[in-house]
TIRO-2110 file (N, C-alpha, C; in Angstrom, 1 decimal):
// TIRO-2110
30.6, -103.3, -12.8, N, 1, A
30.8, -102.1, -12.0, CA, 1, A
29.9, -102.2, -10.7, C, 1, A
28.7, -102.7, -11.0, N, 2, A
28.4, -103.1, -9.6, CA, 2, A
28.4, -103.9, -8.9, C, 2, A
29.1, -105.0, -9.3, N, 3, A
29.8, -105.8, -8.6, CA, 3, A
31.1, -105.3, -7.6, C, 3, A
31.8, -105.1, -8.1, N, 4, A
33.0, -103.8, -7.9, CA, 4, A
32.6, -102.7, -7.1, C, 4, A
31.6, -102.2, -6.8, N, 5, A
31.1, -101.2, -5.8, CA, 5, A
30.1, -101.8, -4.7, C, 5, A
29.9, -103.0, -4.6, N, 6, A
29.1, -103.9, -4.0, CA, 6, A
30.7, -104.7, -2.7, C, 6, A
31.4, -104.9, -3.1, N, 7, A
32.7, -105.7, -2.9, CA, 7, A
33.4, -104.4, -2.4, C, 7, A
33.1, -103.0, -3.0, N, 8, A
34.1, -102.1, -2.3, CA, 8, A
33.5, -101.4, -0.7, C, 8, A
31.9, -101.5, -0.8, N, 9, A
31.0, -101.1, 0.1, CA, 9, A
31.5, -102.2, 1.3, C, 9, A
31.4, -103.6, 0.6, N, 10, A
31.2, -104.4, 1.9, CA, 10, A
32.6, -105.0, 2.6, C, 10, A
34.1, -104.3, 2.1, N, 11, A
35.2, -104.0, 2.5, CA, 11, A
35.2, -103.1, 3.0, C, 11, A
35.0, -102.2, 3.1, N, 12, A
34.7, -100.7, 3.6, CA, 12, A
33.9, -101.0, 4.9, C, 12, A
32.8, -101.5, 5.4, N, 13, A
32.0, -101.9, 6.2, CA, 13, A
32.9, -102.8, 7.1, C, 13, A
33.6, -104.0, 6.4, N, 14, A
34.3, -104.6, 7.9, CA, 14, A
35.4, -103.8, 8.4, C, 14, A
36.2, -103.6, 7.7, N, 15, A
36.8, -102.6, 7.5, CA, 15, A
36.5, -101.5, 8.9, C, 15, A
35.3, -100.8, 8.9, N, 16, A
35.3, -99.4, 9.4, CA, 16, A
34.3, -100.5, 10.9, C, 16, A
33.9, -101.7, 10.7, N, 17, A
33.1, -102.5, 12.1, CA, 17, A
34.8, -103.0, 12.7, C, 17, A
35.5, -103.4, 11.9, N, 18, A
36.9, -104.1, 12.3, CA, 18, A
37.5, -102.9, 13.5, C, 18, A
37.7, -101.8, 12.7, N, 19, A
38.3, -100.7, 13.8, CA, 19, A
37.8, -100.1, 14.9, C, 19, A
36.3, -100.1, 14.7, N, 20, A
35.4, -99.6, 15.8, CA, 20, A
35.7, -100.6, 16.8, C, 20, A
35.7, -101.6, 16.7, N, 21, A
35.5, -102.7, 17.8, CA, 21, A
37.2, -102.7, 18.7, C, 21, A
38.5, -102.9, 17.7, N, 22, A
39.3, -102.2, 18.6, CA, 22, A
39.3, -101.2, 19.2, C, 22, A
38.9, -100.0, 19.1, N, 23, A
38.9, -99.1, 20.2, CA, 23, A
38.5, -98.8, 21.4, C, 23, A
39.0, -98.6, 22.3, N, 24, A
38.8, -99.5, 23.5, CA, 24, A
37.3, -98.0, 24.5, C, 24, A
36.3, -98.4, 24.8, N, 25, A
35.3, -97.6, 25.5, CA, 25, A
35.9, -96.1, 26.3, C, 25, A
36.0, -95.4, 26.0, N, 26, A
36.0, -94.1, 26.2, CA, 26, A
37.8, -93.7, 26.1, C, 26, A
38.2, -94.4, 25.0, N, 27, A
39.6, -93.7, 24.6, CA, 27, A
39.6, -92.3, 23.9, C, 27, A
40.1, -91.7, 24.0, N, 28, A
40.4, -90.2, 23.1, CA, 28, A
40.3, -90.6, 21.3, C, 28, A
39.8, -89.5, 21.1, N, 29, A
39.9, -89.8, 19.6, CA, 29, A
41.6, -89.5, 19.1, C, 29, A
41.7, -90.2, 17.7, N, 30, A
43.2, -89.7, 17.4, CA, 30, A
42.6, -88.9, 16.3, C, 30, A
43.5, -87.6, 15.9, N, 31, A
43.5, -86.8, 15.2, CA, 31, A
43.5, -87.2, 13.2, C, 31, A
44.4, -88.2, 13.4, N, 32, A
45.2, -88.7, 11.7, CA, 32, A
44.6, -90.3, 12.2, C, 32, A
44.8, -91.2, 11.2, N, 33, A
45.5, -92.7, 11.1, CA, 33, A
45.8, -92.8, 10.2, C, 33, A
46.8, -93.8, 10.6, N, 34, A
47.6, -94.4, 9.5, CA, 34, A
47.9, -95.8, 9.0, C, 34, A
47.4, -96.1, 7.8, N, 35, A
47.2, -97.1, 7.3, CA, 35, A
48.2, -97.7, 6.3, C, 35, A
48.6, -98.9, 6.4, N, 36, A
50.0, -99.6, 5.9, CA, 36, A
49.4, -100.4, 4.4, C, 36, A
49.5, -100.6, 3.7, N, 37, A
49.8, -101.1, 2.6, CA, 37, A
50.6, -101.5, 1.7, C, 37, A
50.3, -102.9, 0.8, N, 38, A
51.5, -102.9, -0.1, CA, 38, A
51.4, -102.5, -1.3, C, 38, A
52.2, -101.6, -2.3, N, 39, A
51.9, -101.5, -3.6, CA, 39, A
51.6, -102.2, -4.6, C, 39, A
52.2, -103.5, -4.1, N, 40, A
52.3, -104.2, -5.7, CA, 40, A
51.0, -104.9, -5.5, C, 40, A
50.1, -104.9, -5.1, N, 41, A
48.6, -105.4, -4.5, CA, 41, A
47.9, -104.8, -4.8, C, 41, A
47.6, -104.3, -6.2, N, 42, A
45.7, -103.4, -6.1, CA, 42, A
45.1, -103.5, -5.2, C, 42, A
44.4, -103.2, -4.7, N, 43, A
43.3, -103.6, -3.9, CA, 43, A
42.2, -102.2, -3.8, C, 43, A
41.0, -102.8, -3.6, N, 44, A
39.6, -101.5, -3.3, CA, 44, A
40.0, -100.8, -2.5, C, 44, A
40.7, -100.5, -1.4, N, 45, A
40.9, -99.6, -0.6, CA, 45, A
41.7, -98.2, -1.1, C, 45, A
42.5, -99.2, -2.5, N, 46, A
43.3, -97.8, -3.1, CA, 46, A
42.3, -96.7, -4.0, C, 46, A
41.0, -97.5, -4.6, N, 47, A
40.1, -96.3, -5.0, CA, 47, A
39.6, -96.0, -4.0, C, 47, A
38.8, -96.2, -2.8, N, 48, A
38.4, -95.2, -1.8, CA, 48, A
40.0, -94.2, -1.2, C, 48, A
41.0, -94.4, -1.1, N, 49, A
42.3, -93.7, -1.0, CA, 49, A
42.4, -92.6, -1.7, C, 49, A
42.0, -92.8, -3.3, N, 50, A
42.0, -92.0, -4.3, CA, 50, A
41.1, -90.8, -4.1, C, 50, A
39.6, -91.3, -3.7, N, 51, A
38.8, -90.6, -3.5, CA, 51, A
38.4, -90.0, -1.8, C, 51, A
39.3, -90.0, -1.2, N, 52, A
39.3, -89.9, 0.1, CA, 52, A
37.7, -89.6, 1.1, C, 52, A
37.5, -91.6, 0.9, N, 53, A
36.3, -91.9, 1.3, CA, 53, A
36.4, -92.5, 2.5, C, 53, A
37.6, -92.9, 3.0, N, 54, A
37.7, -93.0, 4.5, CA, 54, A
37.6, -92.0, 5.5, C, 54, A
38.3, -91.1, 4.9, N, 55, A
38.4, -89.9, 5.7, CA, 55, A
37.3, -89.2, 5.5, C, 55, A
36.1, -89.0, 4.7, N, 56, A
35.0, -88.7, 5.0, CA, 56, A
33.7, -89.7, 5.7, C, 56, A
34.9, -90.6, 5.7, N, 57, A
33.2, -91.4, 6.8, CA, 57, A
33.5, -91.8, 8.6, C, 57, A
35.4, -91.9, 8.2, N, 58, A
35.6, -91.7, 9.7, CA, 58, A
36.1, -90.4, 10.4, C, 58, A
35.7, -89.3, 9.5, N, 59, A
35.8, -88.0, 10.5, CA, 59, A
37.4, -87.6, 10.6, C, 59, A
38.5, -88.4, 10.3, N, 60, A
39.6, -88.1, 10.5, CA, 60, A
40.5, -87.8, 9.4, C, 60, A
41.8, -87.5, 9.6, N, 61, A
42.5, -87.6, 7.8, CA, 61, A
43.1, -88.7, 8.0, C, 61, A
43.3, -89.8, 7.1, N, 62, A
43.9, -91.0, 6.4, CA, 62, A
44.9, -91.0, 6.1, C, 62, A
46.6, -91.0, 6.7, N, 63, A
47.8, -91.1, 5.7, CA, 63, A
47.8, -92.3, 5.6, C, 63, A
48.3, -92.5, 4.7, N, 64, A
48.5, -93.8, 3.8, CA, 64, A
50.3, -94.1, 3.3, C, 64, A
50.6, -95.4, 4.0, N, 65, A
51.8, -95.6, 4.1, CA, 65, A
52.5, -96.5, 3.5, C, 65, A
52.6, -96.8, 2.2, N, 66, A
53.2, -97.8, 1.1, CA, 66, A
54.2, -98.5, 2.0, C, 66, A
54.4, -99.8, 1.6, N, 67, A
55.5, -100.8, 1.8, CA, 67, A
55.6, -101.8, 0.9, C, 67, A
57.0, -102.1, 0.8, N, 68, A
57.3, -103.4, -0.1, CA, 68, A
57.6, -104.7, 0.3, C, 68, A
57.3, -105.1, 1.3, N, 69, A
57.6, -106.2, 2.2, CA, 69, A
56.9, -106.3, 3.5, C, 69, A
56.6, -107.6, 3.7, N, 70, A
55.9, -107.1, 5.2, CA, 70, A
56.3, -107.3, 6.0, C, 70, A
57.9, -107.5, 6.7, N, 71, A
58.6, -107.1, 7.1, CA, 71, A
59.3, -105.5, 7.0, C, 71, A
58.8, -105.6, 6.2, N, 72, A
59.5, -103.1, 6.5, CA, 72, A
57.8, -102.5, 6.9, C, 72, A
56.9, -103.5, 7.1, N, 73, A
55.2, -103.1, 7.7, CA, 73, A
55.6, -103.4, 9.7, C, 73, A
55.9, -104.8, 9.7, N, 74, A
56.2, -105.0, 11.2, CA, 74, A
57.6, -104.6, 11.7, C, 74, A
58.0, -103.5, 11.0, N, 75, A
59.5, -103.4, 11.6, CA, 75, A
59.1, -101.7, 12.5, C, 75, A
59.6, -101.9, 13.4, N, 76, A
59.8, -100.1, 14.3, CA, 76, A
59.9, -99.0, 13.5, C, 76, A
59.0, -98.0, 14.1, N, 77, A
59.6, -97.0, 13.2, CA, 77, A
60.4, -95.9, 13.5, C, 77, A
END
C-alpha cells in the first residue's frame, strides 16, 4: 500500500509539473479539463479520478473522457 501511494504521489507530481510547464506565461485559466484515457488500462490516475484528487489540487473540475483505441483519442471531435 505504500508502495502504491508512493507511485500514485509521484505520477501525480509529473503529471501536474508536465502541465504546468505547457502552459504558456500569462494564458487565461480554463474553467474544466479534459483528460483522455483508455479503459481497458488500470492505471493510478483512475483512483485519484475516483476520489477527485486532481480537481482538488488543480483548482479546476476534471472530466474524464474514456476511449477504446487511440485512434478514437487523436481523432476530431
Amino acid at each position: 500500500m505504500k508502495l502504491f501511494k508512493s507511485l500514485l504521489k509521484s505520477i501525480f507530481t509529473i503529471s501536474l509539473l508536465l502541465s504546468a510547464a505547457l502552459v504558456p506565461p500569462g494564458s487565461a485559466y480554463a474553467d474544466d479539463i479534459t483528460v483522455a484515457y483508455f479503459m481497458e488500462w488500470p492505471t493510478p490516475n483512475q483512483y485519484a479520478q475516483s476520489r477527485k484528487i486532481y480537481d482538488e489540487a488543480l483548482g479546476v473540475d476534471v472530466k474524464w473522457a474514456a476511449f477504446d483505441t487511440g485512434t478514437a483519442i487523436s481523432a476530431p471531435a
